[in-house]
PDB file of N, CA, C and O in Angstrom:
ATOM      1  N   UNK A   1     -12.842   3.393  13.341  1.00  0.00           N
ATOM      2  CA  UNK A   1     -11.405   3.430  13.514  1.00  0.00           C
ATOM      3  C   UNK A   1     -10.682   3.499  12.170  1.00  0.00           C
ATOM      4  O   UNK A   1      -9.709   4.235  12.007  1.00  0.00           O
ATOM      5  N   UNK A   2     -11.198   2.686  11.176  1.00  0.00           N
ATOM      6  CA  UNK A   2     -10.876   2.840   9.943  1.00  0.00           C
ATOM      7  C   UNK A   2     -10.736   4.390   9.161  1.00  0.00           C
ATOM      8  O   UNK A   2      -9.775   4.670   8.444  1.00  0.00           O
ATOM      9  N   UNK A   3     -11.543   5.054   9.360  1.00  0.00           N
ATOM     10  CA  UNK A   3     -12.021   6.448   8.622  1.00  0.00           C
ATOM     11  C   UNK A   3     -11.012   6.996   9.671  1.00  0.00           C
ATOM     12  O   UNK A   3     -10.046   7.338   8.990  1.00  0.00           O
ATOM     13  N   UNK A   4     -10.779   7.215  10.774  1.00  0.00           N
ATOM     14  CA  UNK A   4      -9.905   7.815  11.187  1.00  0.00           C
ATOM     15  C   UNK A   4      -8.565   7.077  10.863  1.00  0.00           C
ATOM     16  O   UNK A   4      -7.693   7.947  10.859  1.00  0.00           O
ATOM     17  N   UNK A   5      -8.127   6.097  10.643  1.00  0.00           N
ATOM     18  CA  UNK A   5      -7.129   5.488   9.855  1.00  0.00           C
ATOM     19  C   UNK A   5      -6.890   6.852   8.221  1.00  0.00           C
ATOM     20  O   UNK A   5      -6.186   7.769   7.797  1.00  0.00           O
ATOM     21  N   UNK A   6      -7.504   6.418   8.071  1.00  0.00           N
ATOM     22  CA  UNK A   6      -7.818   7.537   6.363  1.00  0.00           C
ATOM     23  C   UNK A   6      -7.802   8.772   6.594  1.00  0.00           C
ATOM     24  O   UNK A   6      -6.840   9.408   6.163  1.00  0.00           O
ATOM     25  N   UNK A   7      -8.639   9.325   7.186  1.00  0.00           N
ATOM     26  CA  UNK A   7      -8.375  10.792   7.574  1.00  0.00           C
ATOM     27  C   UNK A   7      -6.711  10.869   8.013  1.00  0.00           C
ATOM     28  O   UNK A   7      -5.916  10.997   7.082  1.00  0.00           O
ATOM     29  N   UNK A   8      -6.464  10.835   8.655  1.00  0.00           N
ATOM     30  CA  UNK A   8      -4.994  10.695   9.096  1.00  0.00           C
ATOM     31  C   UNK A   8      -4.056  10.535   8.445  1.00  0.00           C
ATOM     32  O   UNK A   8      -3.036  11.221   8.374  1.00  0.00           O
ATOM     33  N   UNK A   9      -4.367   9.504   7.860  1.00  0.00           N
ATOM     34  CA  UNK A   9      -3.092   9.071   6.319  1.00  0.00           C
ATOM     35  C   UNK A   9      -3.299  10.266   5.245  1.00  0.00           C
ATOM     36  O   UNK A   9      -2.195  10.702   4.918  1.00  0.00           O
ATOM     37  N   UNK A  10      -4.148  10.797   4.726  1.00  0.00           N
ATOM     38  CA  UNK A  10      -4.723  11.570   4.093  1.00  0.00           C
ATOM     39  C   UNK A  10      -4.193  13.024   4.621  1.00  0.00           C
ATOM     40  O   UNK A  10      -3.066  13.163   4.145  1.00  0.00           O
ATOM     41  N   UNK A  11      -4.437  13.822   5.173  1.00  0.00           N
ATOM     42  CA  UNK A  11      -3.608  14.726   5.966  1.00  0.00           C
ATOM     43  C   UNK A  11      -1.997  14.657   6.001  1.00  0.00           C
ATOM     44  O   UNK A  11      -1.208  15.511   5.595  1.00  0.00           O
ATOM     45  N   UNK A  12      -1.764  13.595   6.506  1.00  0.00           N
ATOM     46  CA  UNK A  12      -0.176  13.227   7.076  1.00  0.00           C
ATOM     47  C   UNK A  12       0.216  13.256   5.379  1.00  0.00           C
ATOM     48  O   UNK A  12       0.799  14.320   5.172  1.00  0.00           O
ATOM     49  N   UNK A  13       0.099  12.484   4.157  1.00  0.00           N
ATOM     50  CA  UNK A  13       0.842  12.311   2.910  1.00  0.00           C
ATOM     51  C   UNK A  13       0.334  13.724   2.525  1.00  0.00           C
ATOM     52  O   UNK A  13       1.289  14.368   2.091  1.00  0.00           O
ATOM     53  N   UNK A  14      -0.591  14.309   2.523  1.00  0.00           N
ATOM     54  CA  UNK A  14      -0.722  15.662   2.144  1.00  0.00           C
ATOM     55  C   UNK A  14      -0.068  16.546   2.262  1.00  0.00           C
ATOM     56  O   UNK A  14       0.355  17.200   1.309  1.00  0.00           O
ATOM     57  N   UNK A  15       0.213  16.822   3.658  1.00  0.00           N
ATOM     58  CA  UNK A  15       1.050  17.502   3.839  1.00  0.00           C
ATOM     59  C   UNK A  15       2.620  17.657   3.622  1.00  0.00           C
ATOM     60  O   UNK A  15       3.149  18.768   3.581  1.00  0.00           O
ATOM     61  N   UNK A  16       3.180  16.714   3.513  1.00  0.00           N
ATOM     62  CA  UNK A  16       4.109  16.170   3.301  1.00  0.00           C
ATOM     63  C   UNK A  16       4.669  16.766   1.974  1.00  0.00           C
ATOM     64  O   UNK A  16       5.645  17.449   1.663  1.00  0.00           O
ATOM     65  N   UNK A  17       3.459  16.118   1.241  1.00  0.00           N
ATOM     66  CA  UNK A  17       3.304  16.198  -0.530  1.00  0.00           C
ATOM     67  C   UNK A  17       3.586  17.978  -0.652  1.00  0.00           C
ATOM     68  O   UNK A  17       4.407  18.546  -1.372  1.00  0.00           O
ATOM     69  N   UNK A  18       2.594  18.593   0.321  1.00  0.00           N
ATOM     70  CA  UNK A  18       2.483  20.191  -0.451  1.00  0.00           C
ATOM     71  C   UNK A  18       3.706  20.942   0.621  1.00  0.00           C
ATOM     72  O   UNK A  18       3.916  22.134   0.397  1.00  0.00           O
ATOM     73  N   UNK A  19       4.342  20.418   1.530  1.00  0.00           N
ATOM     74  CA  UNK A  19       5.710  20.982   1.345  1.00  0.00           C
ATOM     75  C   UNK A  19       6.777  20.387   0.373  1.00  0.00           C
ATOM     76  O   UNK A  19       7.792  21.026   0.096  1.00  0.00           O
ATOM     77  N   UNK A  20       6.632  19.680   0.082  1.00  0.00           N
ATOM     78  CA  UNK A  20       7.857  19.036  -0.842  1.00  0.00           C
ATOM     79  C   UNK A  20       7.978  19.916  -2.088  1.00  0.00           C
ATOM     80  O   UNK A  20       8.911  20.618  -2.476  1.00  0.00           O
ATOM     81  N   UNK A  21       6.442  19.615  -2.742  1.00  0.00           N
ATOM     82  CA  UNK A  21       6.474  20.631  -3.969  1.00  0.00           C
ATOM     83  C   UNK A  21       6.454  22.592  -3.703  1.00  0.00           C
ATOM     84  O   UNK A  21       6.740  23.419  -4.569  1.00  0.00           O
ATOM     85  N   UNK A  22       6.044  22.878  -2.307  1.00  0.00           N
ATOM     86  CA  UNK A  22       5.975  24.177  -2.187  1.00  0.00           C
ATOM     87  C   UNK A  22       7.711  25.254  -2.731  1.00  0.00           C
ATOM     88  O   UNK A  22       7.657  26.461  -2.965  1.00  0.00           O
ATOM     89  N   UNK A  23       8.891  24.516  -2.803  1.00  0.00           N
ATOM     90  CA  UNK A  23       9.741  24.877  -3.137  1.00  0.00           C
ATOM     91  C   UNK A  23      10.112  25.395  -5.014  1.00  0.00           C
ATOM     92  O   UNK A  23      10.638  26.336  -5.608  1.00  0.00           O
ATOM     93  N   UNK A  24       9.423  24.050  -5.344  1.00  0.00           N
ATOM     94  CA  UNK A  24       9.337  24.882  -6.859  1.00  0.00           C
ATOM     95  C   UNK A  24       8.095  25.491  -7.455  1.00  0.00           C
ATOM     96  O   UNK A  24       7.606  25.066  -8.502  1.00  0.00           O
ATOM     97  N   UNK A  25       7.731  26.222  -6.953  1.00  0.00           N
ATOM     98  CA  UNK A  25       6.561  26.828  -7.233  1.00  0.00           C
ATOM     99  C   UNK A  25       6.732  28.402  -7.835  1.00  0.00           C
ATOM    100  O   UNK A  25       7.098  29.363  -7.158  1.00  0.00           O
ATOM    101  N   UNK A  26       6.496  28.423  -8.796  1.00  0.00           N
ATOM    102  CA  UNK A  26       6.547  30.211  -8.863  1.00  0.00           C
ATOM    103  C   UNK A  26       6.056  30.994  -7.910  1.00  0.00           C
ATOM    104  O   UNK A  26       6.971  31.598  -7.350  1.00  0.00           O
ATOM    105  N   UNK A  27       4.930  31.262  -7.453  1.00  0.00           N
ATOM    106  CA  UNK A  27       4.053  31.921  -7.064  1.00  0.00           C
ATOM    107  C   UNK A  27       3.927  31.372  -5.573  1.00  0.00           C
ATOM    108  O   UNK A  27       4.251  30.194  -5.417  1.00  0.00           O
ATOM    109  N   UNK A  28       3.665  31.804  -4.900  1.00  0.00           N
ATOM    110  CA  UNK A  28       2.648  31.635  -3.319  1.00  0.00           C
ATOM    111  C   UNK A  28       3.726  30.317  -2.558  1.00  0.00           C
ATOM    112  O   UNK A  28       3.249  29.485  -1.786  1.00  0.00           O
ATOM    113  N   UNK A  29       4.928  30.334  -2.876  1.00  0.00           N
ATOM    114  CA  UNK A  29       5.260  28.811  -2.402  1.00  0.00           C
ATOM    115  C   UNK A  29       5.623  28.986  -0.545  1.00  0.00           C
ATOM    116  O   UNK A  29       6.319  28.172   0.062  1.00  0.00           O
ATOM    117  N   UNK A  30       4.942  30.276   0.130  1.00  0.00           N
ATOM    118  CA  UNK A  30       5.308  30.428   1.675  1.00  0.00           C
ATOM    119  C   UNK A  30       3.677  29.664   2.223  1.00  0.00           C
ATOM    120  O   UNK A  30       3.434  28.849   3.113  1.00  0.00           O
ATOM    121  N   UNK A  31       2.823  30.345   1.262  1.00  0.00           N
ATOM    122  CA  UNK A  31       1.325  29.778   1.555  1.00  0.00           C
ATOM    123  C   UNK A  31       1.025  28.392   1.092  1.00  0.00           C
ATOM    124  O   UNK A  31       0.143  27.662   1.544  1.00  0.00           O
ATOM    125  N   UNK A  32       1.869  28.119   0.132  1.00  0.00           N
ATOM    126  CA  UNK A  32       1.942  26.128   0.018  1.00  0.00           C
ATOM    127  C   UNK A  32       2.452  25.567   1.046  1.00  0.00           C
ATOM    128  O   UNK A  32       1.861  24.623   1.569  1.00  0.00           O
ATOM    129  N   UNK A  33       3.478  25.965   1.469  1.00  0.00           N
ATOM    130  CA  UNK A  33       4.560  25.600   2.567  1.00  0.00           C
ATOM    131  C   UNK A  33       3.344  25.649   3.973  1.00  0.00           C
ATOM    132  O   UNK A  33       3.062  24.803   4.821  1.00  0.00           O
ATOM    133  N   UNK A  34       2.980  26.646   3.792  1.00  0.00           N
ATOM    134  CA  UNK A  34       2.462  26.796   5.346  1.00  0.00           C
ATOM    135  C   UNK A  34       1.093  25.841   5.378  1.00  0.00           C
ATOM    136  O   UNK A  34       0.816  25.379   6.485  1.00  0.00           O
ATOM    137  N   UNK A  35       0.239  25.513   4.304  1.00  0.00           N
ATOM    138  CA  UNK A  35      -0.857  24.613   3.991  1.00  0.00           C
ATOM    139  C   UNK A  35      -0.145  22.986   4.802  1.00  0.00           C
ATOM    140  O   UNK A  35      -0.630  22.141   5.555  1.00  0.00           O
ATOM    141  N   UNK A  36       1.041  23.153   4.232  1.00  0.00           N
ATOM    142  CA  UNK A  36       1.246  21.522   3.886  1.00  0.00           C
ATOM    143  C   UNK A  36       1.657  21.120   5.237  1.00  0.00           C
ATOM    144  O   UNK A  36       1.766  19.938   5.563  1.00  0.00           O
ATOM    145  N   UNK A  37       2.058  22.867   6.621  1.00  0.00           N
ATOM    146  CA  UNK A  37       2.384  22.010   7.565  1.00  0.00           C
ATOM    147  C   UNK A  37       1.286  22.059   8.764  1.00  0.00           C
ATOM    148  O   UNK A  37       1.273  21.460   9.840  1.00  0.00           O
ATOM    149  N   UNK A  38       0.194  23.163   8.089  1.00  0.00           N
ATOM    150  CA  UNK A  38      -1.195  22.857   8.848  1.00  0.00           C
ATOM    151  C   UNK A  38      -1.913  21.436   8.953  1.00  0.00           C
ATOM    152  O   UNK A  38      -2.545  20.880   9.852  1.00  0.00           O
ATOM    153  N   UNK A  39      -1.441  20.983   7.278  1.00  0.00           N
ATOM    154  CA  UNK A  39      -1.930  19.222   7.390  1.00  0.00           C
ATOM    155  C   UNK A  39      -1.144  18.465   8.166  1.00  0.00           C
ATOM    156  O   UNK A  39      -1.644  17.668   8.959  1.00  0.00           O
ATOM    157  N   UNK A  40       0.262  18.625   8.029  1.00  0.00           N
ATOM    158  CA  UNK A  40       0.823  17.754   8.764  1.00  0.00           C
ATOM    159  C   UNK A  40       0.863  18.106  10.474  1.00  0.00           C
ATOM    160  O   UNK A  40       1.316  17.347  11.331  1.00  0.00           O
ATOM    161  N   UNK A  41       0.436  19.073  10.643  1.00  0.00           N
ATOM    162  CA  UNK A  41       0.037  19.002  12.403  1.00  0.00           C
ATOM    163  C   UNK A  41      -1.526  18.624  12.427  1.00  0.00           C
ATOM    164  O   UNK A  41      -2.021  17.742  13.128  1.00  0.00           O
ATOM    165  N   UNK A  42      -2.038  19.252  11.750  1.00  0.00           N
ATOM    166  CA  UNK A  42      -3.460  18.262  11.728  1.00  0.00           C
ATOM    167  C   UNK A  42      -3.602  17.321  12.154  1.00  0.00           C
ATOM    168  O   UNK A  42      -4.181  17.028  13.200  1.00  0.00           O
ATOM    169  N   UNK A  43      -2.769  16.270  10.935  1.00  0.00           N
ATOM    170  CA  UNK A  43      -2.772  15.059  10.856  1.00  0.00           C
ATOM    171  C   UNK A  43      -2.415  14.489  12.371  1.00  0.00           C
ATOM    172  O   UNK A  43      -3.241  13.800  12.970  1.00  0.00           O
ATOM    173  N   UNK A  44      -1.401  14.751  12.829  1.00  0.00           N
ATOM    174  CA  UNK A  44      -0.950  14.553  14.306  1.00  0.00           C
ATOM    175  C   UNK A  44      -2.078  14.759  15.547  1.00  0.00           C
ATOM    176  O   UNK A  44      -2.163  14.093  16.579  1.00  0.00           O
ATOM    177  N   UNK A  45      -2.850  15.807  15.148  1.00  0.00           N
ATOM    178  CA  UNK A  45      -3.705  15.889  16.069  1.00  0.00           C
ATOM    179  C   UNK A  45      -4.476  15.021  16.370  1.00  0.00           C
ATOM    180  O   UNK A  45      -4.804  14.473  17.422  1.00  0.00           O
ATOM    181  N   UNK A  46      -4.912  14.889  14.688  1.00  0.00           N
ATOM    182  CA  UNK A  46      -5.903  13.634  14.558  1.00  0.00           C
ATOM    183  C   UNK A  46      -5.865  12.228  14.817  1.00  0.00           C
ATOM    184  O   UNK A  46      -6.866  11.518  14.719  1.00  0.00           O
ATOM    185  N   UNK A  47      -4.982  11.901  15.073  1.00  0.00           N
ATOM    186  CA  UNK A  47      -4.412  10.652  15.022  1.00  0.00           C
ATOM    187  C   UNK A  47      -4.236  10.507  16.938  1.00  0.00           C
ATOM    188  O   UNK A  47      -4.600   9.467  17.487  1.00  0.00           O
ATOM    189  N   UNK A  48      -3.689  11.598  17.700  1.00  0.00           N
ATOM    190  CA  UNK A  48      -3.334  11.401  19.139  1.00  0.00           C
ATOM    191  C   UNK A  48      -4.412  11.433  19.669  1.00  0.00           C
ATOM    192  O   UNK A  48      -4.745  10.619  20.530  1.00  0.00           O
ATOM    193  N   UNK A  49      -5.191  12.434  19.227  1.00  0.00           N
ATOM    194  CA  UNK A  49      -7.200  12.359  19.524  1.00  0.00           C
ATOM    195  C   UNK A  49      -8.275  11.202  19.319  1.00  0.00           C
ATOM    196  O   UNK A  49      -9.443  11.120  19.700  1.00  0.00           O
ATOM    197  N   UNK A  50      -7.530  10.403  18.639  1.00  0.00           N
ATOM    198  CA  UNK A  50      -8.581   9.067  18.053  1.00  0.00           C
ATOM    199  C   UNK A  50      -8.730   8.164  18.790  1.00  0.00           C
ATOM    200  O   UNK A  50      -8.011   8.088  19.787  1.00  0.00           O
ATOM    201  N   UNK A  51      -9.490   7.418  18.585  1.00  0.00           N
ATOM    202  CA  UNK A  51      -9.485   6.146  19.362  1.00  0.00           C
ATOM    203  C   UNK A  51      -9.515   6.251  20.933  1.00  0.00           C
ATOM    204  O   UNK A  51      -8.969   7.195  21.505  1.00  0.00           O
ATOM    205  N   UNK A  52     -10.274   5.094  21.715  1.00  0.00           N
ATOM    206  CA  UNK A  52     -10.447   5.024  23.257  1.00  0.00           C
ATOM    207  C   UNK A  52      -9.868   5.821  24.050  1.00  0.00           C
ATOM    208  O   UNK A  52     -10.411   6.736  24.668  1.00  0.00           O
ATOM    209  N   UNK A  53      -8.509   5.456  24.077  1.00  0.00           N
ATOM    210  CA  UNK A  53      -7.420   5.988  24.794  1.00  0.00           C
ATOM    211  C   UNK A  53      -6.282   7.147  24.212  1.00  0.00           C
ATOM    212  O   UNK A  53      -5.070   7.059  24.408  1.00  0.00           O
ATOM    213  N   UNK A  54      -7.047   8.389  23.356  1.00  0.00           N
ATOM    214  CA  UNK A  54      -6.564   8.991  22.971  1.00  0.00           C
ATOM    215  C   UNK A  54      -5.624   9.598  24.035  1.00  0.00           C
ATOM    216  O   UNK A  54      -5.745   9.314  25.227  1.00  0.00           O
ATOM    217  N   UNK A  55      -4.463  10.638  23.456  1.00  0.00           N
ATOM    218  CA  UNK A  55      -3.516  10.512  24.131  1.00  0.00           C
ATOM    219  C   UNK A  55      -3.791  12.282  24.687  1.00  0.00           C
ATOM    220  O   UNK A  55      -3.005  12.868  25.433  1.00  0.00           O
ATOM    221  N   UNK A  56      -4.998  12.861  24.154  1.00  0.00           N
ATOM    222  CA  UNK A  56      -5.384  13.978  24.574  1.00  0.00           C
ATOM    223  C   UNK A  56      -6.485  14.186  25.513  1.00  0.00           C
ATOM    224  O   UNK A  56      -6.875  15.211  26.074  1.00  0.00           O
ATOM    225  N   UNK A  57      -6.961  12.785  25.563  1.00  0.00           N
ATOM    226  CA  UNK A  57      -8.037  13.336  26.622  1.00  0.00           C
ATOM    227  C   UNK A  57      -7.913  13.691  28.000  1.00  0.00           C
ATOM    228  O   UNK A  57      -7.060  13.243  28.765  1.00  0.00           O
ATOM    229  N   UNK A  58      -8.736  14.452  28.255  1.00  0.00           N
ATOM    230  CA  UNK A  58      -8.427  15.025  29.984  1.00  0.00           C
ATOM    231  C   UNK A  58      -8.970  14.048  31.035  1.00  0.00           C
ATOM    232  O   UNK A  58      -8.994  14.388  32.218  1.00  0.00           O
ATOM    233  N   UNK A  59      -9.388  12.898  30.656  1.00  0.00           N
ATOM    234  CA  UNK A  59      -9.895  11.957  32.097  1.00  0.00           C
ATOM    235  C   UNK A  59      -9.001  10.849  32.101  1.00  0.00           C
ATOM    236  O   UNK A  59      -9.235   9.851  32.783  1.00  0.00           O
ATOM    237  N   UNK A  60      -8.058  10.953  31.431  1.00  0.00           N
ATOM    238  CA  UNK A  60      -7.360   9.848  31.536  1.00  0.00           C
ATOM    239  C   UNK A  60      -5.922  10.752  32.040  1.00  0.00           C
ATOM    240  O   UNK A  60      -5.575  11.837  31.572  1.00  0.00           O
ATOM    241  N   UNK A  61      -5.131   9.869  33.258  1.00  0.00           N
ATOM    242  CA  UNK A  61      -4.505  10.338  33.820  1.00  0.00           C
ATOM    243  C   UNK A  61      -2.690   9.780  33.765  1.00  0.00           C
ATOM    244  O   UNK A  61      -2.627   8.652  33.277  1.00  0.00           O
ATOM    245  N   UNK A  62      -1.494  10.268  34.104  1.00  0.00           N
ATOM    246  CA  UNK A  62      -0.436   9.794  33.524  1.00  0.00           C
ATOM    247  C   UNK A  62      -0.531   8.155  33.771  1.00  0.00           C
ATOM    248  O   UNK A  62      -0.084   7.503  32.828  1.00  0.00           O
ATOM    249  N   UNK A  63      -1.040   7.391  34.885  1.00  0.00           N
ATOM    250  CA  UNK A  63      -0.691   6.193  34.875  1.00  0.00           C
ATOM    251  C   UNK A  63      -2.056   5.077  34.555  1.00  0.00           C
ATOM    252  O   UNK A  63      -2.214   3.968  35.067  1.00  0.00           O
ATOM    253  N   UNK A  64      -3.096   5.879  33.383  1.00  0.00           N
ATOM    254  CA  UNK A  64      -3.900   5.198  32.727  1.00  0.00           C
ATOM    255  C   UNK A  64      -4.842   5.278  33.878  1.00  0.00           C
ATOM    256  O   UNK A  64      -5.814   4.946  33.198  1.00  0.00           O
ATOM    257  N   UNK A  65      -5.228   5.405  34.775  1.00  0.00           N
ATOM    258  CA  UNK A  65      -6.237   4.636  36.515  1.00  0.00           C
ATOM    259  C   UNK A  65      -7.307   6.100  35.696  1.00  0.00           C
ATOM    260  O   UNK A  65      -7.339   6.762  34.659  1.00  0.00           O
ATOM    261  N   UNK A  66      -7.934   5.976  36.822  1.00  0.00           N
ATOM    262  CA  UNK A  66      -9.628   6.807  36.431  1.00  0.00           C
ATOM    263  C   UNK A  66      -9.135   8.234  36.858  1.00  0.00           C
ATOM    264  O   UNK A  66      -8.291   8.310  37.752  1.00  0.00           O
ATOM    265  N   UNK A  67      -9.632   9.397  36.245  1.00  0.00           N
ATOM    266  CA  UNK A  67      -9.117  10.669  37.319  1.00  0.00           C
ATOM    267  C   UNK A  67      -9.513  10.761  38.486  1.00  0.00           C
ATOM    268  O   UNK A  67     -10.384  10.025  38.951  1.00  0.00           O
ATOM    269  N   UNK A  68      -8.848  11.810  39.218  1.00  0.00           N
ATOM    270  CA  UNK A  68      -9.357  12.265  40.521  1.00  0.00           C
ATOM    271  C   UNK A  68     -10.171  13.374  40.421  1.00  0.00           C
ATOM    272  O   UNK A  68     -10.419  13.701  41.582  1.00  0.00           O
ATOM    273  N   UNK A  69     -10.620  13.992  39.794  1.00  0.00           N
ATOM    274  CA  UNK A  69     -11.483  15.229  39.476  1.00  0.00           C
ATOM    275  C   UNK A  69     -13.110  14.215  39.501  1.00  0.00           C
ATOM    276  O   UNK A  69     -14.188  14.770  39.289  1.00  0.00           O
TER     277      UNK A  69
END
């Protein structure tokens, strides 16, 4: 749970970081921009996917109970 703690934080300030600076950049600052918001949806992914009761899995159903499938 920890390492996915880190992974997550790691991604999420990353991204963050390489849009912030993608504005003063000479060169390539649409492909910094676009890096920094691949991490920051990443990061989101990673984080709703983690743990027991991730918020993506398909057997878990809107009111938490077991599926019907």
């Amino acid at each position: 749970m920890i390492i996915s703690f880190i992974v997550y934080l790691v991604l999420f300030i990353g991204g963050i970081v390489l849009m912030g600076i993608s504005h003063g950049l000479p060169d390539f600052q649409a492909l910094v921009f676009s890096a920094g918001l691949a991490a920051f949806c990443l990061s989101m992914a990673w984080i709703m996917r983690a743990g027991r009761s991730g918020a993506t899995r398909r057997s878990d159903n809107w009111d938490g109970g077991p599926s019907t499938s």
